[in-house]
N, C-alpha and C positions, 0 to 999 in steps of 0.2 A: 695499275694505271687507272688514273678515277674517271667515272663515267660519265661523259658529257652531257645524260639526262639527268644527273644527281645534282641536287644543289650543293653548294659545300659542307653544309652540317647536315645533310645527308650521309655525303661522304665519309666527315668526321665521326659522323655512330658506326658507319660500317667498319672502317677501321677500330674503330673503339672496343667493337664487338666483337672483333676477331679476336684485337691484341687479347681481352678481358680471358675468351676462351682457352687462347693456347698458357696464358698463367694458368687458368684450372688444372689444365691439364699436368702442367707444371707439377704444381702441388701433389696432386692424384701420384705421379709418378714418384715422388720423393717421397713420399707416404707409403710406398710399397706397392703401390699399383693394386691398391684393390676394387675388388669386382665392384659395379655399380649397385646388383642384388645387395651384398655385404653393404654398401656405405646405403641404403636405404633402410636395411635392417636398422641397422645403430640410425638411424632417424626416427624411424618409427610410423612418419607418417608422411615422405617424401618417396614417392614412387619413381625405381631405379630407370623409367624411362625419363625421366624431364630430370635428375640428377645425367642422364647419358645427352641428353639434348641441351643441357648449360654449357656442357664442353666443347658441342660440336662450331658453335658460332653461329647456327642459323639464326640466331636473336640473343639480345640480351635479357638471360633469366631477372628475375626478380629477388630481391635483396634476399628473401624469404629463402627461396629456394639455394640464393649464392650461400647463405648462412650453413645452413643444413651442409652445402657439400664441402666446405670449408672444418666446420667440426667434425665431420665424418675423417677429413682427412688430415686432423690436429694443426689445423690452421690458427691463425689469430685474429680474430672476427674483429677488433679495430682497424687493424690497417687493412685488412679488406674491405670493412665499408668504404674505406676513405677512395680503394680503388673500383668500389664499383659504382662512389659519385662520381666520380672526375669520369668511368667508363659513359656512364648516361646523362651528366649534365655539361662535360664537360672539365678541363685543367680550371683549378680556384685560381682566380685574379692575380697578379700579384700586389700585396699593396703597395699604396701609393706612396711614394717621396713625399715625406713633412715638408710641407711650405716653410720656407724660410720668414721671418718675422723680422722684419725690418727694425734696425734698433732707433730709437727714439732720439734725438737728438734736443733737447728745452732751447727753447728760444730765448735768446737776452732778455733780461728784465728790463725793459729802461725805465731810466731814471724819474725817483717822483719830482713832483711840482715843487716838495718842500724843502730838497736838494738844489734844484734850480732857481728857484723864485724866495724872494726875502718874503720871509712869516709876517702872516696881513697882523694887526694890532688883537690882541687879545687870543691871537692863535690855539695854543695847545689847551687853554680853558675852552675855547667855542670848542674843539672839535670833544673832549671829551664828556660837553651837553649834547652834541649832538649825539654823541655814540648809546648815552642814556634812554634817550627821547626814543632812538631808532630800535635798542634791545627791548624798551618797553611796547613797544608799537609791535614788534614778532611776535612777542608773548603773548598778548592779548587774539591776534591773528591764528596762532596755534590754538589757542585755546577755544574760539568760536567753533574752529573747524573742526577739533575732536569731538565736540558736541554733535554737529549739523552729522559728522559719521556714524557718533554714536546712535542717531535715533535712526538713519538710512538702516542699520544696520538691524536697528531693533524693527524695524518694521519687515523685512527679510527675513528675519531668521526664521526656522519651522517652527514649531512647539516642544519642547520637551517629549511629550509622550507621543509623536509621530512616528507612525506603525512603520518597522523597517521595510526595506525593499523586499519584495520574492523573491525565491531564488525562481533560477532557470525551470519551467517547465514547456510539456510541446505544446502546441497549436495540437486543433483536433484530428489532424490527420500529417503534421509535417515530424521534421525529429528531433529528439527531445532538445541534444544542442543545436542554436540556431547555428549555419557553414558546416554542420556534417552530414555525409551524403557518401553512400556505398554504391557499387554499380557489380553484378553481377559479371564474373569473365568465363569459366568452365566447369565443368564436371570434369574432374580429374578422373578419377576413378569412378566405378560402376555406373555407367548412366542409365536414364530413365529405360525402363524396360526390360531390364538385364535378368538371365532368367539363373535362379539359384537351387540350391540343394535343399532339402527339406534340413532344418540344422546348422547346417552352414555358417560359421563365421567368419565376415569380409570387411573392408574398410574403405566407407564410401569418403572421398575427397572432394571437396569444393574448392575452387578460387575465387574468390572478391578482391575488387579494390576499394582502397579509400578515396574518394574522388573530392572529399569536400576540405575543409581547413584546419579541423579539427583532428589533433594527435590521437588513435584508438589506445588504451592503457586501461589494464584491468576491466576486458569486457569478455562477454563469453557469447555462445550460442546455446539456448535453451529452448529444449522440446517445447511447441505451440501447440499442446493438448493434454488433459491430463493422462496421470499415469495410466501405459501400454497394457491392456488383458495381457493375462500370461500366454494365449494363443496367437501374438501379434509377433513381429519384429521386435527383439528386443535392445534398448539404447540406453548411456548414461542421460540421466536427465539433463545434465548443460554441458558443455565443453570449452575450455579457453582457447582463448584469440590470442597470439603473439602481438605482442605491441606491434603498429603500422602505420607509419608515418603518411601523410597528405602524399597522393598519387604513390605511394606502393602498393603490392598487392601481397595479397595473404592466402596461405593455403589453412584450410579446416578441416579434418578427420573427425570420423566418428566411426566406432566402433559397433558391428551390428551385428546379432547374430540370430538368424530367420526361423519361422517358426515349426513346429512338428507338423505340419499340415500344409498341403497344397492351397493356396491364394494369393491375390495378390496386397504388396504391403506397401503401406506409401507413411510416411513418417515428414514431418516437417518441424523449423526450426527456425526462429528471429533473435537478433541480437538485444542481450541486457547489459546492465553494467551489475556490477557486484550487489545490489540491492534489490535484483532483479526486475528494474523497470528497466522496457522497454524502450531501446535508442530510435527506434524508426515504426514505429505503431499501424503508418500508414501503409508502409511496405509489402509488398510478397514477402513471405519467407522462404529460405532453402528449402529443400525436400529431396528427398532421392524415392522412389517408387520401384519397384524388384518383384518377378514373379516367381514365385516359390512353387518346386515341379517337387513330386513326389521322389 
């Protein structure tokens, strides 16, 4: 029964987010019904509680996350995006009925002067001076005015040897493309503080969204320091970003494994593209921070 504090597209996500859920589950169960631990393992880096929580309906997970539980459970990751736009933006349009195009109908010609009216004296001679006089009189007019364009034109044009455009670089503290813009959403896994094993290897999780206009493709996250002492938290130098469209969000792993000694360890991390410049310079970067006990 829908809620009479709900506006209707209120209502419409709740419903959207149930139906979305109990398909998971769907799936989940013609898949064999496996454990959520198991479908996080074959992810690798989707943790089996938020694969347990996209099924229950409390919210609609993220593309990211629906992907992961979908190939965990030999799904087919097209037609499930398709259903988890329609779940978060809504059923696509339908299109519209081609306007019909009225057919044209010509209008009668009527009749010339030269049909109606007797031919004045010298007729078909005058008119073919006059048709001379008239061709020659465009010609001349055409030709003025290719000129008067021609020099408009020369006087417009750049130079030859004018230096091409730049390409895109940032401002001194904004991102490198102008409408891209990240916003931090959770610590998935091990948040700041979290205390570990001397040795220990664990895998810290982030969530980001993309908040700005710009499609993320071929970017990664790279350590913000140089290479770790051997005494430090040890981490790959970068790690890929799953493509992520304008407002989805993205989970990031990193693989860690802590050091033979009691301290504490804090590692951080901003986003480059494959050439490893820096997409957001001005930014904070990720970081996870971990006390390492004897």
């Amino acid at each position: 029964m829908p809620d009479a504090g709900r506006t209707p597209e209120e209502e419409r996500r709740r419903e959207a987010t149930a139906g979305f859920a109990a398909a998971l589950r769907t799936l989940r169960a013609e898949a064999g019904d496996p454990s959520f631990r198991r479908m996080a393992a074959a992810s690798g880096y989707i943790s089996h509680t938020t694969l347990h929580e996209a099924a229950t309906g409390a919210r609609l997970p993220s593309w990211e996350t629906t992907r992961e539980f979908v190939k965990a459970c030999n799904g087919d990751e097209t037609q499930w995006r398709v259903r988890w736009d329609e779940a978060k933006n809504g059923p696509r349009p339908e299109p519209a009925e081609p306007t019909p195009v009225p057919e044209l109908v010509p209008e009668p010609v009527p009749e010339s002067a030269s049909e109606t009216e007797p031919e004045p004296s010298g007729g078909p001679k005058r008119r073919r001076g006059l048709l001379v006089i008239a061709a020659v009189l465009v010609f001349l007019g055409a030709t003025v005015a290719a000129v008067l364009v021609g020099r408009e034109l020369g006087r417009s044009d750049a130079p030859a040897n004018a230096a091409p455009s730049p390409s895109p670089s940032p401002a001194s503290n904004g991102p490198f493309y102008p409408g891209d813009q990240s916003r931090f959403v959770d610590d998935v896994t091990i948040p700041d503080g979290t205390e570990v094993k001397q040795g220990e290897i664990f895998t810290k999780v982030w969530q980001i969204e993309n908040t700005g206009t710009v499609k993320w493709t071929g970017r990664f996250v790279q350590r913000d320091a140089p290479p770790l002492p051997t005494g430090d938290c040890q981490t790959p130098e970068r790690v890929a970003i799953g493509d992520t469209l304008p407002n989805e969000e993205v989970k990031i792993a990193v693989q860690v494994q802590a050091p033979s000694r009691p301290m504490t360890c804090r590692v951080a991390f901003k986003m480059v593209d494959g050439q490893n410049r820096q997409l957001f310079p001005g930014s904070r970067p990720i970081f996870f921070e971990v006390i390492v006990l004897p």
